[in-house]
C-alpha positions in Angstrom: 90.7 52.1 130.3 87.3 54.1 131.0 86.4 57.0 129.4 87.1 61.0 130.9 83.4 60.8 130.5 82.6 57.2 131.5 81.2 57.5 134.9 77.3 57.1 133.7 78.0 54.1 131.2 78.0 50.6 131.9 79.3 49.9 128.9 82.3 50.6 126.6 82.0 51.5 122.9 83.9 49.1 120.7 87.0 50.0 118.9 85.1 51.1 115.1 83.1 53.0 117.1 85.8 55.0 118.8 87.3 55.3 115.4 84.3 56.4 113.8 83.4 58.8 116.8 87.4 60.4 117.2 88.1 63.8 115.7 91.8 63.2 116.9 93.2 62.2 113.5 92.3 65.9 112.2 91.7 67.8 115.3 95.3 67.4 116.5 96.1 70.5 114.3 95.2 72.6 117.4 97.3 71.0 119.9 98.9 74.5 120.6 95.8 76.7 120.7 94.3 73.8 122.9 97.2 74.2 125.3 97.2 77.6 124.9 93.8 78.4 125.9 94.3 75.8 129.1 97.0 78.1 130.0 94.7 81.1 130.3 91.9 79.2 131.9 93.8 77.8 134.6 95.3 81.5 135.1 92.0 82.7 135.6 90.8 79.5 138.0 93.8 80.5 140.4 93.1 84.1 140.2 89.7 83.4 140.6 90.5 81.5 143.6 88.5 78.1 142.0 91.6 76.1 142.3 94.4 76.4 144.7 97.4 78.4 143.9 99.6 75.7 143.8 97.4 73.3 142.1 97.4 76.1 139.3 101.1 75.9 139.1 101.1 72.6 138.8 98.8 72.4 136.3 100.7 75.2 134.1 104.3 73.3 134.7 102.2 70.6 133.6 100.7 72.7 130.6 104.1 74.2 129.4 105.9 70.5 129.0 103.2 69.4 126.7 103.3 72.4 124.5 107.1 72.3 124.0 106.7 68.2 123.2 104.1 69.4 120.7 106.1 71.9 119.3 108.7 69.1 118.8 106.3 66.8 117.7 106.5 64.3 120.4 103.0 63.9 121.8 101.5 61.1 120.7 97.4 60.6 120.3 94.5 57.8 120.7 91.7 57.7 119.5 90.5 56.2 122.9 90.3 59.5 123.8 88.5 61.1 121.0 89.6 64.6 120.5 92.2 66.8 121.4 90.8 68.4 124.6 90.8 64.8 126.0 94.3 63.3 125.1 95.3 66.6 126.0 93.6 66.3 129.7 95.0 62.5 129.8 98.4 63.4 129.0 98.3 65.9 131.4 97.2 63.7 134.1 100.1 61.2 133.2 102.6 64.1 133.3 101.5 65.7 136.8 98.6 63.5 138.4 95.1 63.3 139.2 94.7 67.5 140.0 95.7 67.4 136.1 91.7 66.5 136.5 91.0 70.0 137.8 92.1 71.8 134.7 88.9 71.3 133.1 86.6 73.1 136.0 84.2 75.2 134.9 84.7 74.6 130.9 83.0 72.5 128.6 84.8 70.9 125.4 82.1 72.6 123.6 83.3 76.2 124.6 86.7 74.8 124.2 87.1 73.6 121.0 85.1 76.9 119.6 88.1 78.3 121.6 91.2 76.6 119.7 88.9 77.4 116.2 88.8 81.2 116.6 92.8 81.0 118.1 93.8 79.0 115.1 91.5 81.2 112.4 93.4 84.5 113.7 96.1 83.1 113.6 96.2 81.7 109.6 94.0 84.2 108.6 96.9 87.2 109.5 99.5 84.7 107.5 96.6 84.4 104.7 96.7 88.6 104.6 100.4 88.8 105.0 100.8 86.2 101.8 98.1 87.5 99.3 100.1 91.4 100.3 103.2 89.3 98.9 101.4 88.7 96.3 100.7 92.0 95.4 103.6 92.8 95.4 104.4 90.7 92.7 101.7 92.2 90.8 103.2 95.7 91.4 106.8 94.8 90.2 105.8 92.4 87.3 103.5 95.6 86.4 105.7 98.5 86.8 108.2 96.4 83.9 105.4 96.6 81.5 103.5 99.9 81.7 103.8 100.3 77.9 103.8 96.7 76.6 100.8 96.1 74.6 98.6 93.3 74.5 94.8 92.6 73.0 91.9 93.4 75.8 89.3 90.4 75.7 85.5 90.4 76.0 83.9 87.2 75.1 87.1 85.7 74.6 87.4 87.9 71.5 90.0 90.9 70.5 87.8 93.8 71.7 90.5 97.0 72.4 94.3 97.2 72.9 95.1 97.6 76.6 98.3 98.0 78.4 99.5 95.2 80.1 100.2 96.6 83.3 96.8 97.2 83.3 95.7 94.2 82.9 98.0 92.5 85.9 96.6 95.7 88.3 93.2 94.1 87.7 94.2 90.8 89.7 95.9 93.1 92.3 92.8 94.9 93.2 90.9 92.0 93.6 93.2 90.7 95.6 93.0 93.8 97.4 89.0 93.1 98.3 89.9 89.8 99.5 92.4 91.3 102.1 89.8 93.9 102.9 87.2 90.4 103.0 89.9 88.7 105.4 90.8 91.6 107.6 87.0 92.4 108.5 86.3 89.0 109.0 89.0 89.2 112.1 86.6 91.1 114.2 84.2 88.2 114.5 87.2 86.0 114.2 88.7 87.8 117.5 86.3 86.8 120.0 86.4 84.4 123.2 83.8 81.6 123.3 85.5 80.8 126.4 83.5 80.5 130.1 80.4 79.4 127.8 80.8 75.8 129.2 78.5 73.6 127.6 75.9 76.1 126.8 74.3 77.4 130.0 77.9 79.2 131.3 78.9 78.2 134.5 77.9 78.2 138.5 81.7 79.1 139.4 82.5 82.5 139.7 84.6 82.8 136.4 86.4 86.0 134.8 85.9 85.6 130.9 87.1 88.4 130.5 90.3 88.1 132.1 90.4 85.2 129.8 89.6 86.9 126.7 92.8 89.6 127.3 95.4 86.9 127.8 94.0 85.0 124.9 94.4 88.4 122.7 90.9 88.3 121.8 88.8 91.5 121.4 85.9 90.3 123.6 83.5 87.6 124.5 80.4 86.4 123.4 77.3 87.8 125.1 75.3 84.6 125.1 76.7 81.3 125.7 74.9 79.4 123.6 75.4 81.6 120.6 79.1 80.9 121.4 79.3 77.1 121.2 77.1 76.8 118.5 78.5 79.7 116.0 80.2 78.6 113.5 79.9 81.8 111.1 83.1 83.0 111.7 84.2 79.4 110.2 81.6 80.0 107.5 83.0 83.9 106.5 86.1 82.5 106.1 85.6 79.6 104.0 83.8 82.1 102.2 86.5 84.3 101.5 88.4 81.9 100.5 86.6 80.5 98.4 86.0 83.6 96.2 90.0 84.4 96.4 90.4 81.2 95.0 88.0 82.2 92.3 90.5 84.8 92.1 93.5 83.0 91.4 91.7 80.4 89.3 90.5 83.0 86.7 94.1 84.7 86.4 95.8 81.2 85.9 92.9 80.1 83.6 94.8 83.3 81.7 98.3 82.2 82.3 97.4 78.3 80.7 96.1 80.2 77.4 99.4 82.9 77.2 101.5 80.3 77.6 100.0 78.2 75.1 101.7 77.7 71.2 98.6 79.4 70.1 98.8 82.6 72.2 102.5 82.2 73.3 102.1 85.7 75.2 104.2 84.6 78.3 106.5 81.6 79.2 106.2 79.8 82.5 109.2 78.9 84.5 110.5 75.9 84.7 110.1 75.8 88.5 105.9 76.1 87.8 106.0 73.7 84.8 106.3 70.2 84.5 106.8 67.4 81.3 105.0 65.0 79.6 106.2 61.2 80.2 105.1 60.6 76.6 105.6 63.5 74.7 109.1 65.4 75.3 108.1 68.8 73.9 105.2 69.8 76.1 106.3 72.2 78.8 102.8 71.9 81.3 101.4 75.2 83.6 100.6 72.3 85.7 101.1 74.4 89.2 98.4 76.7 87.2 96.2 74.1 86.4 96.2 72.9 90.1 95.0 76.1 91.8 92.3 76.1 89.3 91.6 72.8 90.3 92.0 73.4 93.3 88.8 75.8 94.0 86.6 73.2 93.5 88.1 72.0 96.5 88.1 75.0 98.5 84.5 76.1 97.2 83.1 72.7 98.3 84.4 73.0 101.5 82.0 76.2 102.1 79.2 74.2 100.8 80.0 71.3 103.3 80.0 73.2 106.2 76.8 75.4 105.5 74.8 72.3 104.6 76.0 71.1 108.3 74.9 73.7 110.1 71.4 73.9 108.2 68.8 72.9 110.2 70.6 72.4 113.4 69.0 73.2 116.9 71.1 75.0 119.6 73.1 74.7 121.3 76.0 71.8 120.2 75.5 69.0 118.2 77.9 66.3 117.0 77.2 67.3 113.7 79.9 69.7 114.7 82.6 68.0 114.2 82.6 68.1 110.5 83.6 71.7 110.8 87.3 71.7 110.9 88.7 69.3 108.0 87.4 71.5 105.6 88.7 74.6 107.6 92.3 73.0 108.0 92.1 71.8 104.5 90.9 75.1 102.9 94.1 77.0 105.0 96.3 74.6 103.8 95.2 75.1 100.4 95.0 78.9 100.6 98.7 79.4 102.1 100.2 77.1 99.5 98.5 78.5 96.1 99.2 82.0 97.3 102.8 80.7 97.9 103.1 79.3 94.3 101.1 82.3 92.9 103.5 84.5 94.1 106.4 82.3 92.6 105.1 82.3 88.9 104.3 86.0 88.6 107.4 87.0 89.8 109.3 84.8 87.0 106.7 84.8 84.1 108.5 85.7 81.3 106.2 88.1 79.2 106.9 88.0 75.4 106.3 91.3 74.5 107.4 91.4 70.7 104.8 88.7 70.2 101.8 90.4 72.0 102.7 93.5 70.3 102.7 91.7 66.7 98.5 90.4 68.2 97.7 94.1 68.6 99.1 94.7 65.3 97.1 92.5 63.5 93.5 92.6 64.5 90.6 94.8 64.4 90.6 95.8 68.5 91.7 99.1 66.8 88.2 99.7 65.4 86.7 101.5 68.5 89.3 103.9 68.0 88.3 104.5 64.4 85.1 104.8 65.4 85.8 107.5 68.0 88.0 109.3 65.4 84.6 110.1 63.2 82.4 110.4 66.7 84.9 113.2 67.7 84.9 114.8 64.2 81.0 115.2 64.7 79.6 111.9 63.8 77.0 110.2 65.2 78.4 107.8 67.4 75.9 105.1 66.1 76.6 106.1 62.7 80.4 106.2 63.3 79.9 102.4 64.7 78.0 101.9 61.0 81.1 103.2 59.1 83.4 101.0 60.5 81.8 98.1 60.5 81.7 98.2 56.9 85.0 99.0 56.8 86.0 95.8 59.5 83.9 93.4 56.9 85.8 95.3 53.8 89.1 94.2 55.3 87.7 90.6 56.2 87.0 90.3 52.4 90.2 91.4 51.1 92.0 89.5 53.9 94.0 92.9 55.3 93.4 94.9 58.4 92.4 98.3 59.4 95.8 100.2 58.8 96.2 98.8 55.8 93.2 100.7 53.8 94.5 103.7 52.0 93.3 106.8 53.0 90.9 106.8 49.9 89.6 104.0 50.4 88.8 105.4 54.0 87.4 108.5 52.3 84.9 106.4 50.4 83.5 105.4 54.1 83.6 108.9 55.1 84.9 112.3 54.0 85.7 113.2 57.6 89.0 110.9 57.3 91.8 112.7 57.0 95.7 111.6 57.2 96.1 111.7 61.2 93.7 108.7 60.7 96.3 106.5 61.1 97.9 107.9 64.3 94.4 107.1 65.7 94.7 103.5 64.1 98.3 102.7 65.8 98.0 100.8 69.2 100.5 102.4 71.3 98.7 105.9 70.3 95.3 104.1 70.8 96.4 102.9 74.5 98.4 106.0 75.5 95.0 108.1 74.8 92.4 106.1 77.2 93.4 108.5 80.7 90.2 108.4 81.8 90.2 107.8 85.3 91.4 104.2 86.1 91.7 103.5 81.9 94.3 101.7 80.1 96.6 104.8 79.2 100.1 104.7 80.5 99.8 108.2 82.3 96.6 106.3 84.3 98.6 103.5 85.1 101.1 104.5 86.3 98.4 106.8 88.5 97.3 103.7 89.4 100.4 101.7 90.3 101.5 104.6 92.9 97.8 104.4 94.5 98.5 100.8 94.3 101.9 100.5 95.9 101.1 103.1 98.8 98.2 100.6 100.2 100.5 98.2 100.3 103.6 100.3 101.8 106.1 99.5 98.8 
């Protein structure tokens, strides 16, 4: 069977090189945004008076029976016909005749397939916002449980200062909140209609893009049509995005894998999000953790990918192209489903809070505060820092901690220790102090949790 395209060849490309040359395996994910921008396009050909009124209708009957097969799943593909558009246009044909061959009048697949990629990124990218809100959420509830459980504060993967823990989960909540902020400005360069670009030149028919645009629900349309065809930025921001949300999660479950481990043993992981060893029947694996860290690599290279396609390319379309969308479909995929699971393990972590409380307890992340005891009874701060790390290497020595010096000993250090000393040593007092603006205290956090939950409407 010829080609949609075959009228200038002589020749017919063999069957590897259809394989090799067909997006259709992948690009079939946007069988309904590739019917539904038809739909709009052919409403604007009849009201444009291009096509015949009732060649229009036909074409829409035609339309509408294709999108409910492909809602059910019952359209089937070939890779004879490339990409989407095409089987698309062929089954169309089969289903209403040869005017199904009218539909594609004054469009391009170039300015059509930018057209399903901007329908089908508005349309993930809203679900991807929805689910990192949900995720939030969890954030928010797990938080709000654990205002005034303690647990050590980490810089270089050492004890540095007891923090509350609520505080610590709000930290992953307001970078999620930049991500949504990321995702929802990225919409207004997601939002607009390639469509009426044709290949590159726009067209000699007298075309209403943007009559097109407003039934697509787009914003507006591209100014210049070879800027439309060839722009794949929008692809690029999101990919993007993603791939620093995924950074995200992957640093938060990098967290949850050492809690959970027997040498933290901070939290417990739910069964649900943990799975066995077929060796070893005590280990109780974050495995779901460990896959969203794995699986930024995955999302991460698939920004790289696409940028190092679209290096170097001349306008307007190239077949380099086509290497755009299995990284975009793979990275949504990816994206929906770690949020998903995300969501699921915060909201049934099980948070140990006798055992992070016993970590606080025995330490030296309660030096600071020691050292701020002296600053604030007129020490040098520098000199303050002096004292107690003398003191920090005096305990190290005689293998006790911090609250275990007597108070003459202290006085040794320093005659500016007195007995309240050890109400500054105590964790709970040390956290409850820090209300500085967006610190650790309990009054702060729970500041922050209200600031936190009114963003997000809960």
């Amino acid at each position: 069977m010829s080609k949609l395209w075959g009228g200038r060849f002589q020749k017919t490309p063999e069957k590897w090189v259809d394989e090799f040359n067909a997006s259709i395996p992948f690009d079939q994910e946007l069988v309904e945004e590739d019917i539904q921008g038809s739909l709009a396009h052919v409403q604007m050909l009849k009201d444009s008076k291009i096509i015949h009124e009732g060649e229009a209708e036909a074409i829409q009957k035609g339309l509408l029976i294709l999108l409910e097969k492909a809602k059910k799943g019952e359209l089937s593909f070939s890779v004879e016909y490339e990409d989407i558009h095409l089987n698309i246009e062929k089954l169309l044909i089969d289903e209403i005749g040869s005017v199904g061959g009218k539909l594609h009048t004054a469009r391009s697949r170039n300015d059509q397939v930018a057209t399903d990629m901007h329908l089908y990124l508005k349309k993930h990218v809203q679900l991807i916002i929805e689910k990192i809100q949900s995720l939030q959420k969890a954030f928010i509830d797990k938080a709000e449980e654990h205002v005034e459980t303690i647990i050590p504060g980490y810089t270089h993967l050492q004890r540095a200062q007891p923090i509350s823990f609520a505080h610590h989960l709000l930290a992953y909540f307001w970078m999620l909140e930049r991500d949504k902020e990321r995702y929802t400005e990225s919409l207004k360069r997601i939002n607009i209609s390639p469509l009426g670009s044709a290949a590159l030149a726009g067209t000699t028919f007298p075309i209403n893009r943007k009559q097109t645009a407003e039934i697509l629900g787009f914003e507006g349309f591209y100014p210049n049509s070879l800027d439309a065809v060839s722009d794949r930025d929008f692809i690029v921001e999101f990919l993007s995005n993603s791939s620093l949300l995924m950074v995200h999660l992957s640093r938060f479950c990098e967290e949850l894998i050492l809690w959970c481990s027997q040498e933290f043993q901070f939290i417990e992981m739910d069964d649900t999000y943990s799975t066995g060893s077929s060796i070893m029947p005590q280990k109780k694996n974050p495995d779901m953790a460990e896959l969203i860290r794995g699986k930024s690599g995955r999302v991460i290279g698939n920004l790289v990918s696409l940028l190092t396609v679209l290096k170097g390319l001349p306008l307007a379309y190239n077949k380099d192209l086509q290497e755009d969308k299995e990284g975009m479909f793979d990275t949504v995929k990816t994206i929906e489903g770690c949020l998903e699971i995300m969501t699921g393990m915060v909201q049934t972590l099980i948070v140990k809070k006798e055992i992070m409380e016993k970590a606080v307890k025995e330490d030296f992340s309660n030096a600071t505060e020691l050292a701020d005891y002296l600053a604030k009874k007129g020490l040098p701060f520098r000199k303050a820092h002096e004292v107690v790390g003398k003191l920090v290497l005096l305990c190290i020595e005689k293998g006790i901690y911090l609250k275990d010096l007597s108070l003459g000993q202290l006085k040794e250090a320093s005659d500016l220790f007195e007995k309240d000393v050890y109400d500054a040593l105590d964790p709970y007092h040390a956290v409850n102090k820090r209300n500085s603006e967006g610190g650790t205290g309990f009054q702060e956090v729970r500041k922050q949790l209200e600031k936190a939950k009114n963003l997000i409407n809960c």
